[in-house]
VOPAGU-2260 file (C-alpha; in pm, 1 decimal, decimal comma):
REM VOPAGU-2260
SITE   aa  ch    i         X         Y         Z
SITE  UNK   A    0   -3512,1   -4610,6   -1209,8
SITE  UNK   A    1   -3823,9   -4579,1   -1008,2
SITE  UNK   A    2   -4033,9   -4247,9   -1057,2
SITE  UNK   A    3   -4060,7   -3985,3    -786,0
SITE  UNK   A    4   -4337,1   -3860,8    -679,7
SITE  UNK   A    5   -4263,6   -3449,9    -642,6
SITE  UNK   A    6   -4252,6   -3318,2    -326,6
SITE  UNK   A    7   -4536,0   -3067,0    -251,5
SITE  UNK   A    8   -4307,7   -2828,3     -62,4
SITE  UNK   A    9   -3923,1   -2805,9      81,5
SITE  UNK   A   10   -3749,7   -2735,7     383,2
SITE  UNK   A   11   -3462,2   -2445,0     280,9
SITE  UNK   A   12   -3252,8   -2280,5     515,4
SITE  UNK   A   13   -3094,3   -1959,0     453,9
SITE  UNK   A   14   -2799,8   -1871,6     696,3
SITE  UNK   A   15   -2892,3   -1501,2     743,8
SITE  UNK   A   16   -2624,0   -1449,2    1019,5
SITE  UNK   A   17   -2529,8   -1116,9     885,6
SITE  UNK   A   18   -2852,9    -996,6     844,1
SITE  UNK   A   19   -2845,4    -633,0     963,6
SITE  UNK   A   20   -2477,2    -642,1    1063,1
SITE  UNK   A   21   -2299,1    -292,7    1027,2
SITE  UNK   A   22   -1959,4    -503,0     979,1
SITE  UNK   A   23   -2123,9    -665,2     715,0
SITE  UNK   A   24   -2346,2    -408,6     539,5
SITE  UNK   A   25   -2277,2    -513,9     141,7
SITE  UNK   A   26   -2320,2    -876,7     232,2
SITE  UNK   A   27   -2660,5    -784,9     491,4
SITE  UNK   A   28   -2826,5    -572,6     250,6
SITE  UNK   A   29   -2777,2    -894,8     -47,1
SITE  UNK   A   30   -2909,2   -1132,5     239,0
SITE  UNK   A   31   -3200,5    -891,5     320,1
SITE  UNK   A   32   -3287,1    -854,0     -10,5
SITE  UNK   A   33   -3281,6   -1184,0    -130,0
SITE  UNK   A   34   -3509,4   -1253,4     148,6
SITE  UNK   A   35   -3718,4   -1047,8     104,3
SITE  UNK   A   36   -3767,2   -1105,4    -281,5
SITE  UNK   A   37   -3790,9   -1523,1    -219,9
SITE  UNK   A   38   -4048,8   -1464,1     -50,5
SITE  UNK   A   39   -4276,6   -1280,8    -241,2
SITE  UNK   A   40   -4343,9   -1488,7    -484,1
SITE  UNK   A   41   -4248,6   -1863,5    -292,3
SITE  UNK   A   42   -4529,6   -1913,2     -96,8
SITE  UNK   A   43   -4486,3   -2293,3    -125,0
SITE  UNK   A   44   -4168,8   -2389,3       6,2
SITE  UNK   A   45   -4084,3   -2354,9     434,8
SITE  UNK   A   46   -3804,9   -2114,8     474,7
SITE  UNK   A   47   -3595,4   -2118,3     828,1
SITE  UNK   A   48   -3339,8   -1807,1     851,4
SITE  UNK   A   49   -3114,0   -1876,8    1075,5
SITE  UNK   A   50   -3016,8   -1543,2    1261,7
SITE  UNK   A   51   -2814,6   -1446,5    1515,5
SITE  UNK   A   52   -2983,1   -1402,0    1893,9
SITE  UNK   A   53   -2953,0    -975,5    1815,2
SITE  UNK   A   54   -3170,1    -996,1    1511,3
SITE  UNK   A   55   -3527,7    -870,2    1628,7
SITE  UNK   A   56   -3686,6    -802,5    1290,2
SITE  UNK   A   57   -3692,5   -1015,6    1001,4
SITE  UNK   A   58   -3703,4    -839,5     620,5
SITE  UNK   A   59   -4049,5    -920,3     592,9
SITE  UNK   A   60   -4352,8   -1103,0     713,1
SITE  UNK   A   61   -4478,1   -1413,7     541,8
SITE  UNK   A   62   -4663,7   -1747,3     708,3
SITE  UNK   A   63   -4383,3   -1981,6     537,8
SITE  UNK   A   64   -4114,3   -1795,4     724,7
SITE  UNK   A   65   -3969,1   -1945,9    1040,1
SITE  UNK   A   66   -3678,7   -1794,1    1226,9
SITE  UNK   A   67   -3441,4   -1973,5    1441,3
SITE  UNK   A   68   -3169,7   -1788,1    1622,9
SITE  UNK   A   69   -2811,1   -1889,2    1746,6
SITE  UNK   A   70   -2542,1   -1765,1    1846,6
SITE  UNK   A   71   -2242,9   -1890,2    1649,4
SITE  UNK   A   72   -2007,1   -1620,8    1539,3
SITE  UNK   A   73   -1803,4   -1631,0    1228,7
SITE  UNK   A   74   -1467,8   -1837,6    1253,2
SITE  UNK   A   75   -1591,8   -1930,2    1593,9
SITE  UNK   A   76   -1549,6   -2336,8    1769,3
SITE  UNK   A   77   -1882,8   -2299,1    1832,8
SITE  UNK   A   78   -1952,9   -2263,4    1438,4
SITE  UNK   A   79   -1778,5   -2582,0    1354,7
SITE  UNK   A   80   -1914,6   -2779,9    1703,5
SITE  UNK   A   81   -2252,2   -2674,4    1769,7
SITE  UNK   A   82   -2388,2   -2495,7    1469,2
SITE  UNK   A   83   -2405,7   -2843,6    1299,9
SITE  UNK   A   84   -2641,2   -3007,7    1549,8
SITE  UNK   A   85   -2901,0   -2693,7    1496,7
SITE  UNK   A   86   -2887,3   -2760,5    1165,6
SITE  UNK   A   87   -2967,2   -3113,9    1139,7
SITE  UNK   A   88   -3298,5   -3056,1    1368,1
SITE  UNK   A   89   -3426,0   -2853,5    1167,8
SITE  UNK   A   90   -3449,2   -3138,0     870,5
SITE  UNK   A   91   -3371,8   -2891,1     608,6
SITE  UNK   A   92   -3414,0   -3010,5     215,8
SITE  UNK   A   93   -3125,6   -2751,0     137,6
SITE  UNK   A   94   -2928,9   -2448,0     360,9
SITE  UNK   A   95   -2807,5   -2142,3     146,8
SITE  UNK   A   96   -2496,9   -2003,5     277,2
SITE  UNK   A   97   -2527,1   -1627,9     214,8
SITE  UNK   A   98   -2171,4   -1569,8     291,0
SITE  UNK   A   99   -1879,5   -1870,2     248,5
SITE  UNK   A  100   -1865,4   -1943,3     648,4
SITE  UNK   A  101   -2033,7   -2267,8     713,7
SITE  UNK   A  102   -1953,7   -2538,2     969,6
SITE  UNK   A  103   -1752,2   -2735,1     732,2
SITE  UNK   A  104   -1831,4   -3111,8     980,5
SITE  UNK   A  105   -2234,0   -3061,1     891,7
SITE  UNK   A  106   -2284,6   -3331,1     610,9
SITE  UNK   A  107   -2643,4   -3287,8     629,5
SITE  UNK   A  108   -2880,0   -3096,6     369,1
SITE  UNK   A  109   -2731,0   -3037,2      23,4
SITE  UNK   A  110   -2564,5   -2688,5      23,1
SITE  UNK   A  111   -2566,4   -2383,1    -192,5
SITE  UNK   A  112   -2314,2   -2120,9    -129,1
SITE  UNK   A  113   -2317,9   -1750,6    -183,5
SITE  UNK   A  114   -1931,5   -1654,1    -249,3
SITE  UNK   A  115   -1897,9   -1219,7    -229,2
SITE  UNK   A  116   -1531,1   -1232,1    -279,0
SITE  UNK   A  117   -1205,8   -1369,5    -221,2
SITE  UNK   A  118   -1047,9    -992,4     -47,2
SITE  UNK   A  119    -880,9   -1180,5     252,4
SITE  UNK   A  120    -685,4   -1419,6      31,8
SITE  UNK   A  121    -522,1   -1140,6    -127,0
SITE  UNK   A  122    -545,3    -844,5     177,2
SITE  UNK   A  123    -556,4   -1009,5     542,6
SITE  UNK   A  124    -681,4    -691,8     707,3
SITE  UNK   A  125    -568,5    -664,0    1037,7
SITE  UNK   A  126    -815,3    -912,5    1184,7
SITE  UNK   A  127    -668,6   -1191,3     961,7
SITE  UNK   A  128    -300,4   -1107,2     948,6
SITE  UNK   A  129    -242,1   -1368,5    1246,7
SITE  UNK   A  130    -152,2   -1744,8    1055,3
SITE  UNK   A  131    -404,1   -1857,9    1293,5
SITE  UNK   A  132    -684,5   -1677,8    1146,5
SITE  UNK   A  133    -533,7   -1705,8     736,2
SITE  UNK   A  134    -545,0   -2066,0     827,0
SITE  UNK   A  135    -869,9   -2060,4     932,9
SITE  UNK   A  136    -993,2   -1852,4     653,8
SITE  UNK   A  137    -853,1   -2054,3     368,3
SITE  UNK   A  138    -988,8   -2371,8     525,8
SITE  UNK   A  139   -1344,1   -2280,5     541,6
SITE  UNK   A  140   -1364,8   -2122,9     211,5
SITE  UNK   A  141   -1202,5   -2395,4      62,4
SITE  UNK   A  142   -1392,4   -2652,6     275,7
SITE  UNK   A  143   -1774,5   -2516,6     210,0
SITE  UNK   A  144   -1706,7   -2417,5    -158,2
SITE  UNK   A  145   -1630,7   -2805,7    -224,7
SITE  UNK   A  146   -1832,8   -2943,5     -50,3
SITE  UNK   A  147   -2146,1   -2696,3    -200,8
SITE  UNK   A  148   -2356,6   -2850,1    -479,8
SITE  UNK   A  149   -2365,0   -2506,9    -627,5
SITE  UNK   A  150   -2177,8   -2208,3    -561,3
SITE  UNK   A  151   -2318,8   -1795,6    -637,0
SITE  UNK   A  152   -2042,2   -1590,9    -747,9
SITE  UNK   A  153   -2159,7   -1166,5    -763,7
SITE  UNK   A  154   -1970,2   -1124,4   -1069,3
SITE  UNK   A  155   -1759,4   -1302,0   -1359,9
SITE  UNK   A  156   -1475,5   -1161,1   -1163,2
SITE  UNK   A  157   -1564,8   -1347,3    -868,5
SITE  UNK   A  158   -1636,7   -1671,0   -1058,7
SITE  UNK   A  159   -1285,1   -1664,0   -1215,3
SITE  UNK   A  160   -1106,7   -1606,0    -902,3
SITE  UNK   A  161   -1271,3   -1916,7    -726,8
SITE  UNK   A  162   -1230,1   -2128,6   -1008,8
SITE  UNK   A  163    -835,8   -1977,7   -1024,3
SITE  UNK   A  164    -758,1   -1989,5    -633,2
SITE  UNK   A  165    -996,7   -2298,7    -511,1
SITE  UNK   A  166   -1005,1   -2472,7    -779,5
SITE  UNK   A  167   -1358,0   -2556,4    -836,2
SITE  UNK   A  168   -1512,5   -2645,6   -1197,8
SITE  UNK   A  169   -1688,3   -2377,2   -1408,2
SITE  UNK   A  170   -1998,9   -2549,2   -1436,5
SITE  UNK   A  171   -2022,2   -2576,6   -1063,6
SITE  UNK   A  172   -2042,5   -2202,2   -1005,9
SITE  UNK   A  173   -2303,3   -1893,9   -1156,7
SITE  UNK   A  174   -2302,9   -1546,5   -1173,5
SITE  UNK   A  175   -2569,2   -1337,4   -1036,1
SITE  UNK   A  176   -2520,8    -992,1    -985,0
SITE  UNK   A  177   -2610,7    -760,9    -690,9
SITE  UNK   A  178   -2825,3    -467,0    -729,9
SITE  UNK   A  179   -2897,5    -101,7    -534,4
SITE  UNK   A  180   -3153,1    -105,8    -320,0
SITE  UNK   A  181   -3464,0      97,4    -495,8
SITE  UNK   A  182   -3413,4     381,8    -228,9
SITE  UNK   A  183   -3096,0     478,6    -399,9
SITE  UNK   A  184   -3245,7     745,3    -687,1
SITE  UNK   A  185   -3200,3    1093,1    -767,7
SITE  UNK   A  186   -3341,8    1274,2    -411,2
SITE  UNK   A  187   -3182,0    1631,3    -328,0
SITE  UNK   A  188   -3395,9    1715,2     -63,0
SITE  UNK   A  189   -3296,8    2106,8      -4,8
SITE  UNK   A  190   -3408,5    2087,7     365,4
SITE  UNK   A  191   -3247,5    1721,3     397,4
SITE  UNK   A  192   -2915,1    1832,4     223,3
SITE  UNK   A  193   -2840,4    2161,9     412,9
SITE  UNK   A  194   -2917,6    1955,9     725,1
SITE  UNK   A  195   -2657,3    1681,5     642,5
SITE  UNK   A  196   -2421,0    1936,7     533,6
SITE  UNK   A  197   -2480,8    2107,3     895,9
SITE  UNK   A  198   -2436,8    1838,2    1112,6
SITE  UNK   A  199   -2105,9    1673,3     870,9
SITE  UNK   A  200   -1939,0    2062,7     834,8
SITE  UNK   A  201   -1986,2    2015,5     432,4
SITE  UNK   A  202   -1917,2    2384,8     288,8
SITE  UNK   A  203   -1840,4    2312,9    -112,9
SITE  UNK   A  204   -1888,7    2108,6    -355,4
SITE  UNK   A  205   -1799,3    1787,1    -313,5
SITE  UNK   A  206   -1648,0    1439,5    -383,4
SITE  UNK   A  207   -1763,7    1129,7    -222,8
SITE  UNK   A  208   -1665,4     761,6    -134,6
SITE  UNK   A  209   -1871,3     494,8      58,9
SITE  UNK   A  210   -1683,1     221,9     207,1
SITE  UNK   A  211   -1469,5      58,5     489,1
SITE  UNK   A  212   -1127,4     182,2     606,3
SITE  UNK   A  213    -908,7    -117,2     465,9
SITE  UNK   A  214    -578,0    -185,5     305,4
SITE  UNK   A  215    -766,0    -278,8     -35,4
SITE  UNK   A  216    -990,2       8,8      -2,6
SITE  UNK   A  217    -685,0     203,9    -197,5
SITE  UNK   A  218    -792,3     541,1      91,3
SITE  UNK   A  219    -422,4     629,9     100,1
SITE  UNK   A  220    -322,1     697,8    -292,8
SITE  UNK   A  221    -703,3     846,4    -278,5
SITE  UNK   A  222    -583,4    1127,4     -39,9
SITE  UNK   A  223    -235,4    1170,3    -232,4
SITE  UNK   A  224    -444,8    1214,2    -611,3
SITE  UNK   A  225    -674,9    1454,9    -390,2
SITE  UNK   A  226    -405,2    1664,8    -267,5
SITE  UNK   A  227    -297,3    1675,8    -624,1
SITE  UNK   A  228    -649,3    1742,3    -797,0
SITE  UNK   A  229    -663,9    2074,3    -538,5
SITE  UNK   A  230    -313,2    2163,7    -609,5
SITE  UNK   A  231    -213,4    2086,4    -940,6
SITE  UNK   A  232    -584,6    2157,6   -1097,1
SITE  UNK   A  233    -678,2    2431,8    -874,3
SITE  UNK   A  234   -1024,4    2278,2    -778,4
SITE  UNK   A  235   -1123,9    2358,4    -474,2
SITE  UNK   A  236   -1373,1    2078,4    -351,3
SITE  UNK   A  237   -1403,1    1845,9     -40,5
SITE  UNK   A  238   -1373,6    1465,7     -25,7
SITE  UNK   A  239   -1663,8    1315,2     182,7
SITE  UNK   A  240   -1531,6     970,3     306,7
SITE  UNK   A  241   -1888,0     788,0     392,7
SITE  UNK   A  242   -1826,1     501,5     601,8
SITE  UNK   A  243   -1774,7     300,2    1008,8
SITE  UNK   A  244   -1463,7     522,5    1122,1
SITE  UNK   A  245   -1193,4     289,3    1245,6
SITE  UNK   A  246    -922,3     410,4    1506,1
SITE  UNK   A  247    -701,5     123,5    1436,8
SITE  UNK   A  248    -645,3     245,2    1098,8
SITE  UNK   A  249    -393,7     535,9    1178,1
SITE  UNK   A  250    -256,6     553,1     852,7
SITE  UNK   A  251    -529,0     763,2     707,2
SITE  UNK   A  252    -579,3    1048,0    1033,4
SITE  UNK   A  253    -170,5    1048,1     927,7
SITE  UNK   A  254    -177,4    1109,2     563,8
SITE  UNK   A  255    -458,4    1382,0     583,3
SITE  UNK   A  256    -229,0    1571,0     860,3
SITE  UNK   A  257      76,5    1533,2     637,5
SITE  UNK   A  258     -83,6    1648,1     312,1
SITE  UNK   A  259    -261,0    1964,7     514,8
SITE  UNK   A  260    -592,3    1825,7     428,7
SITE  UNK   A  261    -791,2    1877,2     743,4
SITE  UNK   A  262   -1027,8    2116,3     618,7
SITE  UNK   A  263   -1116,0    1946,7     316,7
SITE  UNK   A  264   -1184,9    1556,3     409,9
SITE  UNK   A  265   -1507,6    1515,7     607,1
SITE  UNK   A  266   -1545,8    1160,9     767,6
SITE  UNK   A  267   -1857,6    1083,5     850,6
SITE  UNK   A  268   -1876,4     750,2     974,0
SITE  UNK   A  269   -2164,4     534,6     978,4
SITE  UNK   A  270   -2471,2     725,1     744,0
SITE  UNK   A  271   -2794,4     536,3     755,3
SITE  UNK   A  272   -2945,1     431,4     414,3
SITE  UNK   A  273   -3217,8     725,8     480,2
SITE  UNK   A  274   -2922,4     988,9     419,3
SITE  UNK   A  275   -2724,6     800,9     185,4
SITE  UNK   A  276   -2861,5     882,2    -182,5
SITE  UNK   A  277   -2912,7    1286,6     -60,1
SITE  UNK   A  278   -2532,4    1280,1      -0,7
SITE  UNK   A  279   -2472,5    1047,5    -332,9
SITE  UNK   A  280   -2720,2    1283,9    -513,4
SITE  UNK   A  281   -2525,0    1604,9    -422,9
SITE  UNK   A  282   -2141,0    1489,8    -515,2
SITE  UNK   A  283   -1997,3    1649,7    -779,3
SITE  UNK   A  284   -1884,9    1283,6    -842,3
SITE  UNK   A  285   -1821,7     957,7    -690,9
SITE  UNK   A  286   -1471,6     807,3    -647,1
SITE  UNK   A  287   -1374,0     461,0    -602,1
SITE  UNK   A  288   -1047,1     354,4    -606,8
SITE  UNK   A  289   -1039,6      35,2    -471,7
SITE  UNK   A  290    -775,4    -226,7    -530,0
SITE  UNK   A  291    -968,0    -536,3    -516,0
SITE  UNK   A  292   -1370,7    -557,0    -524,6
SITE  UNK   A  293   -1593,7    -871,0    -603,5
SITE  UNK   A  294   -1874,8    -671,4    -709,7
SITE  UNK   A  295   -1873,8    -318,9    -531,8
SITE  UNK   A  296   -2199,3    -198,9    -468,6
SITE  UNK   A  297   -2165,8     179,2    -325,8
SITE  UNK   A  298   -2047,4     287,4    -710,1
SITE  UNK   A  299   -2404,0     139,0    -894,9
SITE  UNK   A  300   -2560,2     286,6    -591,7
SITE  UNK   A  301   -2391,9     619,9    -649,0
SITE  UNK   A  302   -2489,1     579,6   -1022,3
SITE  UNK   A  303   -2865,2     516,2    -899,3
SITE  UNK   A  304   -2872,5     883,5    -793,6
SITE  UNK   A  305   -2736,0    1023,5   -1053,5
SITE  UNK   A  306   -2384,8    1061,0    -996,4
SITE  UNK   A  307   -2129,6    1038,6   -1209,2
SITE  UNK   A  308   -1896,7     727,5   -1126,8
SITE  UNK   A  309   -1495,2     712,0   -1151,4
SITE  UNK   A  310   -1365,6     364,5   -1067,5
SITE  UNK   A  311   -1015,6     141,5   -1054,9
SITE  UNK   A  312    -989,2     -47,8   -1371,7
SITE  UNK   A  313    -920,1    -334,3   -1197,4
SITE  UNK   A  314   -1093,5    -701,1   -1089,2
SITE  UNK   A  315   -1485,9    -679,8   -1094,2
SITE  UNK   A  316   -1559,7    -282,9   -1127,8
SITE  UNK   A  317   -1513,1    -267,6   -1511,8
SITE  UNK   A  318   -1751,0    -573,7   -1555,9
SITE  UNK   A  319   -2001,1    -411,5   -1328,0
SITE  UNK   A  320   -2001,7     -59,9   -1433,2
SITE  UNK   A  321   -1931,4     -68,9   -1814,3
SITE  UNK   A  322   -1915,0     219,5   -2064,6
SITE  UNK   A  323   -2088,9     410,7   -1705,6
SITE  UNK   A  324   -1827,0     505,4   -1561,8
SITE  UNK   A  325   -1436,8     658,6   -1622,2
SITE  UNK   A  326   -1132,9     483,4   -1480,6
SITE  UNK   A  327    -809,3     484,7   -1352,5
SITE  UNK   A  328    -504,3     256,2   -1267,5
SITE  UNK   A  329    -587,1     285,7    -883,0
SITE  UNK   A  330    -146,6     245,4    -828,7
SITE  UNK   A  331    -133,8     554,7   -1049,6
SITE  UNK   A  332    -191,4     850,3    -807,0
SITE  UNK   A  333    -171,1    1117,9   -1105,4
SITE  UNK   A  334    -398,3     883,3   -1327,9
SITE  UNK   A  335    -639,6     887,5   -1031,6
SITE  UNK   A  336    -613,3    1249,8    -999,9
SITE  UNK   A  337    -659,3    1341,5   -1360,8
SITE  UNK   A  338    -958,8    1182,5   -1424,5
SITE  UNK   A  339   -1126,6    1308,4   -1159,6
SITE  UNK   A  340   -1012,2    1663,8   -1274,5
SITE  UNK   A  341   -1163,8    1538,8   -1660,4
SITE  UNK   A  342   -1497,3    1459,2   -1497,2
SITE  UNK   A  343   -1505,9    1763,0   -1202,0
SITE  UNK   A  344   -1439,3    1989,9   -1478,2
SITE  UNK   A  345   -1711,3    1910,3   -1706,3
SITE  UNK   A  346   -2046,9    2031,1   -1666,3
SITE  UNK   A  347   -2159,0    1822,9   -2022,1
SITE  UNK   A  348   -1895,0    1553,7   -1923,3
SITE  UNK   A  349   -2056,8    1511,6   -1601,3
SITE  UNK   A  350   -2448,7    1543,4   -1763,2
SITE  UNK   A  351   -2372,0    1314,0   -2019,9
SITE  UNK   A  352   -2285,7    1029,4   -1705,5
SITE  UNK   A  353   -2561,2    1074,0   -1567,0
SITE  UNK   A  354   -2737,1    1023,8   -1800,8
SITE  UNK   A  355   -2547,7     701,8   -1888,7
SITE  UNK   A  356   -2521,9     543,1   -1551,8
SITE  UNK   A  357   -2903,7     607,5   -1474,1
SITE  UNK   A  358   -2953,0     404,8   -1796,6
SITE  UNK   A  359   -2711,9     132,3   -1716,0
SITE  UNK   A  360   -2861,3      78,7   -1330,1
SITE  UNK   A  361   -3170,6     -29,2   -1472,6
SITE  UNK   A  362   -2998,1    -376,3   -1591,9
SITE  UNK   A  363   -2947,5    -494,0   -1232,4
SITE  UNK   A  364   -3249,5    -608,3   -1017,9
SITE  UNK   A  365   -3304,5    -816,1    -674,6
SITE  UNK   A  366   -3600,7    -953,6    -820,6
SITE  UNK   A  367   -3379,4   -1091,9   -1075,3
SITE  UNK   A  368   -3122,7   -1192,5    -833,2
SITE  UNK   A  369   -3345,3   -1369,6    -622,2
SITE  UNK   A  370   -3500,7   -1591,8    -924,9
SITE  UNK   A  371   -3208,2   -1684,3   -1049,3
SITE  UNK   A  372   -3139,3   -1813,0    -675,6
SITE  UNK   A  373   -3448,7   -2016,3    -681,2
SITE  UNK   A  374   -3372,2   -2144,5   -1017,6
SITE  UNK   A  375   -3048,9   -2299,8    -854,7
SITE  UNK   A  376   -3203,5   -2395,6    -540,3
SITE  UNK   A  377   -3475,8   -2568,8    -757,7
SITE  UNK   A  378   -3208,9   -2763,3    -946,7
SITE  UNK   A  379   -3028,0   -2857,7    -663,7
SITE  UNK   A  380   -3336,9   -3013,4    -465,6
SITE  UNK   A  381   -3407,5   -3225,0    -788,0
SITE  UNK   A  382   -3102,1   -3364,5    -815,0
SITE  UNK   A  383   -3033,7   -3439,1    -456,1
SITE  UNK   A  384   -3375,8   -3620,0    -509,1
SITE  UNK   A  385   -3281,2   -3803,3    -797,1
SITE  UNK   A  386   -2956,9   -3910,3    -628,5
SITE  UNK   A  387   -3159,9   -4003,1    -332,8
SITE  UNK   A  388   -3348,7   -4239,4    -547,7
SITE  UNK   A  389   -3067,2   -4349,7    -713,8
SITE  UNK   A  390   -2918,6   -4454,7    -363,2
SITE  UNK   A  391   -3208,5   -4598,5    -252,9
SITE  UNK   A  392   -3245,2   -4869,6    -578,7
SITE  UNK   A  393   -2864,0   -4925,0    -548,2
């Protein structure tokens, strides 16, 4: 075989689609960051995000960055039709798919695949309950994960499930883990705090959750096991539910009516990052009770600040949160409600989490995350250019 003579600098694409998307915030934020990290210390390499048209402002500014926008949605015709021709302009060395939708007909530049989950093979959520859209789900995920040259799963969890459900080979895929954003620390602004509490009618202590309104959210048994922590523990707290209010989701306006909770559950909806780790900061405790989670960011986040963490035992959260945190079976309601009694209860229990969880936060980093990305990207460029060569002498 004929020696190579290294490239001086690469053409990698990074779909960034999500960037900035409230739908979308886990899987924005781990785009934005890895951005944003890439590119401060690759100053070699050309990097083209590919955004939608509503993205104005890219995560940073550097002379090797190059934005092109489209306007392909997600599970969209014009994904699988047009996307592809976009993509083979822009003579791209490698694309990055920062989320598992890809236009499964583009056989240009080797692909690397970032894989967050696999949620709607096991909950369809109302948007992909139709066979239609299951179809089209399964197809694409199935389609871009085999034809990627390497795939990113956020946790062990993850990496298990694709290797279990696609059936892809373990040495294809890594793990890289997601971290909180550096804003999230211990910050209980006294001004900031009685301001939030104002304007969200917060009058006593409090528990908190961050997250979306869906089936494998687990909201419904959370509002049962609250009920029960007031009534059968006598604790008299609110439950702040942090998160994009949804009126299609009925079930949970219904429950808190039935169970006489109206005065005690605050929704919010939407809270900007700014707010967020004042509101983490001041829960008694965070709860998250989740059924299914690939990684589950809003807990480490929650631990960031200081606050003590009880979590499902179940799928990624007990890889991602160790010894941090206390759990529950989230299908046992009174399990549920019992340990957050154990924690609420405790000033030294709840000290000694702290504690804990501020210590454990420190082993996740972006910077990590995003060198570990390079490292793959790197490996993946030389051996599409070895297998170039290959070709070539063939």
């Amino acid at each position: 075989m004929t020696e190579k003579k290294e490239k001086q600098a690469y053409r990698i694409g990074i779909d960034t689609r999500l960037l900035g998307t409230a739908q979308a915030a886990g899987i924005g934020r781990y785009t934005e960051e890895l951005v944003r990290h890439l590119l401060k210390y690759d100053n070699k390499n050309e990097y083209y995000l590919f955004t939608t048209t509503a993205t104005t402002e890219l995560p940073v500014y550097a002379p090797n960055l190059n934005q092109v926008k489209v306007n392909f949605p997600h599970y969209s015709f014009r994904e699988q039709l047009l996307y592809p021709s976009i993509l083979q302009r822009a003579k791209l060395d490698l694309i990055h798919y920062t989320n598992f939708n890809s236009p499964i007909l583009f056989s240009g530049a080797p692909s690397v695949v970032t894989v967050h989950d696999l949620t709607l093979w096991f909950f369809a959520g109302r948007k992909h309950k139709g066979w239609l859209q299951r179809f089209a789900y399964k197809l694409d995920i199935q389609k871009t994960c085999q034809k990627a040259k390497h795939i990113i799963a956020v946790s062990l969890a993850t990496k298990k499930d694709i290797i279990k459900y696609l059936g892809i080979e373990d040495q294809k895929i890594s793990v890289i883990h997601l971290a909180p954003a550096k804003e999230y620390k211990p910050s209980v602004d006294p001004v900031k705090l009685e301001s939030l509490k104002r304007k969200f009618n917060i009058n006593k202590s409090y528990l908190i959750y961050v997250g979306q309104w869906r089936e494998h959210k687990n909201i419904i048994r959370l509002m049962r096991a609250f009920s029960l922590f007031k009534r059968r523990y006598g604790l008299d707290y609110q439950l702040v539910l942090v998160g994009k209010t949804d009126k299609t989701y009925t079930a949970l306006p219904a429950i808190i009516k039935e169970l006489n909770l109206a005065n005690d559950v605050v929704m919010t909806g939407y809270v900007p990052d700014a707010d967020l780790p004042c509101l983490y900061s001041s829960a008694e405790l965070f709860v998250f009770p989740s059924l299914y989670e690939g990684f589950g960011l809003p807990p480490l986040e929650a631990m960031a600040c200081g606050t003590p963490v009880v979590a499902s035992n179940v799928s990624s959260l007990p890889e991602v949160l160790g010894d941090a945190a206390r759990y529950f079976d989230p299908l046992d309601i009174e399990a549920m409600a019992k340990t957050m009694a154990e924690v609420a209860k405790s000033f030294s229990l709840k000290h000694q989490m702290k504690l804990k969880g501020l210590n454990w936060v420190k082993r996740y980093s972006f910077d990590t995350m995003a060198k570990a990305t390079f490292d793959i990207y790197q490996q993946v460029l030389k051996d599409s250019s070895v297998s170039s060569v290959e070709q070539k002498e063939i």
